[in-house]
C-alpha positions as CSV (number, residue, x, y, z in Angstrom):
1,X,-2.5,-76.4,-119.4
2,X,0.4,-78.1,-119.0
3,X,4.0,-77.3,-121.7
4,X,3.7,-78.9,-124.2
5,X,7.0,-80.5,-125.8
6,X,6.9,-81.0,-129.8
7,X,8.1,-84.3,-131.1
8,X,6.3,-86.9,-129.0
9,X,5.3,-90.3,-130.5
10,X,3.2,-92.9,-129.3
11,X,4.3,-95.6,-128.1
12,X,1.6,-98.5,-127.3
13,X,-2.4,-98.3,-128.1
14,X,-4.3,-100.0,-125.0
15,X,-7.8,-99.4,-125.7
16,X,-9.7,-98.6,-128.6
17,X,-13.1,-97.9,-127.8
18,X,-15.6,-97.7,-131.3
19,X,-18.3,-96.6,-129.3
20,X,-17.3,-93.8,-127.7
21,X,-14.6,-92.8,-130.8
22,X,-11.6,-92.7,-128.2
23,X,-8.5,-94.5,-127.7
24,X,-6.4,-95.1,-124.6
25,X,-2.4,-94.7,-125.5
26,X,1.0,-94.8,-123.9
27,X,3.6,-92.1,-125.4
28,X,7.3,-92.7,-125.3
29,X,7.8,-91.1,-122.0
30,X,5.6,-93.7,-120.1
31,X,2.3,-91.2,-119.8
32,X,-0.8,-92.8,-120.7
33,X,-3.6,-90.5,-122.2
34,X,-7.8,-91.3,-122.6
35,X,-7.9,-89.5,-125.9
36,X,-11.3,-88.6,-127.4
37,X,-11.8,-88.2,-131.1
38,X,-15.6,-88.0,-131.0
39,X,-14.5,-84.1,-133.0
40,X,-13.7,-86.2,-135.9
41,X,-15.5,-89.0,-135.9
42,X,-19.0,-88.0,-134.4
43,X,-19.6,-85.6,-138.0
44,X,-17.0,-86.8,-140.0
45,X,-16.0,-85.8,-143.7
46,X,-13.3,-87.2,-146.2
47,X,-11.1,-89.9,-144.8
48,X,-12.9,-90.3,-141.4
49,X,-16.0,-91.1,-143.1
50,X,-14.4,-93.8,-144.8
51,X,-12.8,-95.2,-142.3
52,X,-17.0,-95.5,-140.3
53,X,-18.1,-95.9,-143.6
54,X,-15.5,-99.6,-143.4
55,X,-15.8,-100.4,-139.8
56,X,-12.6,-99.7,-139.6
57,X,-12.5,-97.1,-136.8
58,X,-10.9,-99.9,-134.4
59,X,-8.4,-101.3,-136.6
60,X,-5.9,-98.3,-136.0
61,X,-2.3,-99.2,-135.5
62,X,1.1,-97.4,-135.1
63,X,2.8,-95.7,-138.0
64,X,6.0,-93.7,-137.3
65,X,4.7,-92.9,-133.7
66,X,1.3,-91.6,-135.2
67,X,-2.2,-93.2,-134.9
68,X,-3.3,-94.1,-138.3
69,X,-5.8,-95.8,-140.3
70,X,-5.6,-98.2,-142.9
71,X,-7.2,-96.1,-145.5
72,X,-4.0,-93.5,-145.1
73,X,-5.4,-91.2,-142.3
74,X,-2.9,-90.1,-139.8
75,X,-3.4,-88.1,-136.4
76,X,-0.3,-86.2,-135.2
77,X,0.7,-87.5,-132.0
78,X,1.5,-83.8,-130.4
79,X,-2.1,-83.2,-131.2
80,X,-3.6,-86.2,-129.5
81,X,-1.8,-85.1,-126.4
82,X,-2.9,-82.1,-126.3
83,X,-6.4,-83.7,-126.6
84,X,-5.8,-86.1,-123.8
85,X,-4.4,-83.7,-121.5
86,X,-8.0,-81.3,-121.8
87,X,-9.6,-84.3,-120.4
88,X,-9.3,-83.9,-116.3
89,X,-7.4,-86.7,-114.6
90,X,-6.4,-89.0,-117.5
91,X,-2.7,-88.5,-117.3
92,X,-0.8,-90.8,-115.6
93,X,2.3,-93.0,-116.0
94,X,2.5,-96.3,-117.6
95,X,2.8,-99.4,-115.0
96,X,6.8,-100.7,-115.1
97,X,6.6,-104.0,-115.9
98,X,8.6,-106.4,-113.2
99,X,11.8,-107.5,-114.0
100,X,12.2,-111.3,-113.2
């Protein structure tokens, strides 16, 4: 497994995928991770079962470099990586974007 280095953030969500309970995100350093969440979502208790119960599963946004919910739930970004980088051959830099 790769070293892991504490204090990333999130940077950009591409994908959200409601089906599948996974999310496709690009960290501060320009690495883009597939991260699944199917552990939490596919049984979940407390404030992932509210967020299903609301449909709200695809209405994540940013919050302080974190993914969260409307409904207050947060995932730690240094967790989600670590997620993303168990799943073989998701890690890969962001495209640059062309300067004009």
């Amino acid at each position: 497994m790769a070293k892991l280095s504490l204090g990333s953030q999130i940077q950009q969500i591409l994908e959200v995928n409601g089906e599948s309970f996974s999310v496709r995100v690009v960290y501060t350093d320009g690495k883009v991770f597939d991260i699944p969440l199917s552990g939490i979502f596919s049984k979940p208790k407390h404030l992932a079962a509210e967020i299903l119960r609301g449909n709200l599963f695809e209405r994540c946004f940013l919050e302080s470099g974190a993914l969260a919910w409307p409904n207050g739930l947060e995932l730690c970004p240094d967790a989600m990586r670590m997620w993303g980088q168990e799943v073989k051959g998701v890690v890969k830099k962001s495209p640059r974007k062309k300067r004009a």
